[in-house]
Structure formats: structure tokens, C-alpha cells
C-alpha positions in Angstrom: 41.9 -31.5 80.1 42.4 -35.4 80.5 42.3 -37.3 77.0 40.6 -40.9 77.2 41.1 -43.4 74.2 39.4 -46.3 73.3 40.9 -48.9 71.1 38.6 -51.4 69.5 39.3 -54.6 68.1 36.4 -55.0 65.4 35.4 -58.6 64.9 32.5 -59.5 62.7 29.7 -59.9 65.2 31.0 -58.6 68.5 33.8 -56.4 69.0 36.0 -55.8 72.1 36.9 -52.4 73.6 39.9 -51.2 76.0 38.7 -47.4 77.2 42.0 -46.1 78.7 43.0 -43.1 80.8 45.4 -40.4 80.3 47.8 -42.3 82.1 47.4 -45.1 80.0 45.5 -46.9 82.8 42.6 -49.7 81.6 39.6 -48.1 82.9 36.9 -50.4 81.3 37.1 -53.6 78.9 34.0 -54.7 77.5 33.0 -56.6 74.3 29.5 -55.2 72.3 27.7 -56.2 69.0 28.5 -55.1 66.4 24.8 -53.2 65.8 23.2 -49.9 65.8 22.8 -50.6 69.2 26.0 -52.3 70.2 27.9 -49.5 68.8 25.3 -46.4 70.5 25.7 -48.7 73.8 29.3 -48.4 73.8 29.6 -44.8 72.8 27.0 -43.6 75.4 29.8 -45.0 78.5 32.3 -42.5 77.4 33.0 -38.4 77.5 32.1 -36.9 73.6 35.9 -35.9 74.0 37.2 -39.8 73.8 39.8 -40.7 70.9 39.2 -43.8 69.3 41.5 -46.3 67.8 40.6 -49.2 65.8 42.6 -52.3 64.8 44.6 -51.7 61.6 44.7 -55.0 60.5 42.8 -57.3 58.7 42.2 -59.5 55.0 42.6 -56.9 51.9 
């Protein structure tokens, strides 16, 4: 089975996404709101099986 990940850079209003092959190939960039529909929007492009990785950083 191929694994797809999707990192996300969260920003405050829109957000930007990298979805990523196996391979580690950049199969899509895209930026989306960050809403209830933003967020179902982006999640309806990819396979249920899709890893996601979001930024790390940020204020504390």
C-alpha cells in the first residue's frame, strides 16, 4: 500500500498544504481557510489513509 502525507502549515486564517507521495513527490500544494469548510474541503482531496503533519512551531 502507498502512504501519502500531508504537511500543513497552520496560519490564522488560511493555511497552506503540501500532499506528498510515497516517493516524497509534491503531488498538490494548495492554501484553504481555516473553517469548517476549509478544513472538510481539504480533507475530502485525499485517500482516508493520508498521514498528516502539522507545523511544530509557533508562540507558547
Amino acid at each position: 500500500m502507498n502512504s501519502f502525507v500531508v504537511g500543513i502549515d497552520i496560519g490564522e486564517e488560511r493555511s497552506d498544504a503540501c500532499y506528498l507521495s510515497s516517493a516524497c513527490d509534491t503531488l498538490d500544494q494548495s492554501n484553504f481557510q481555516m473553517t469548517d469548510t476549509g478544513w472538510s474541503e481539504l480533507t475530502s482531496k485525499f485517500p482516508k489513509e493520508t498521514k498528516v503533519a502539522y507545523e511544530a512551531s509557533g508562540l507558547a
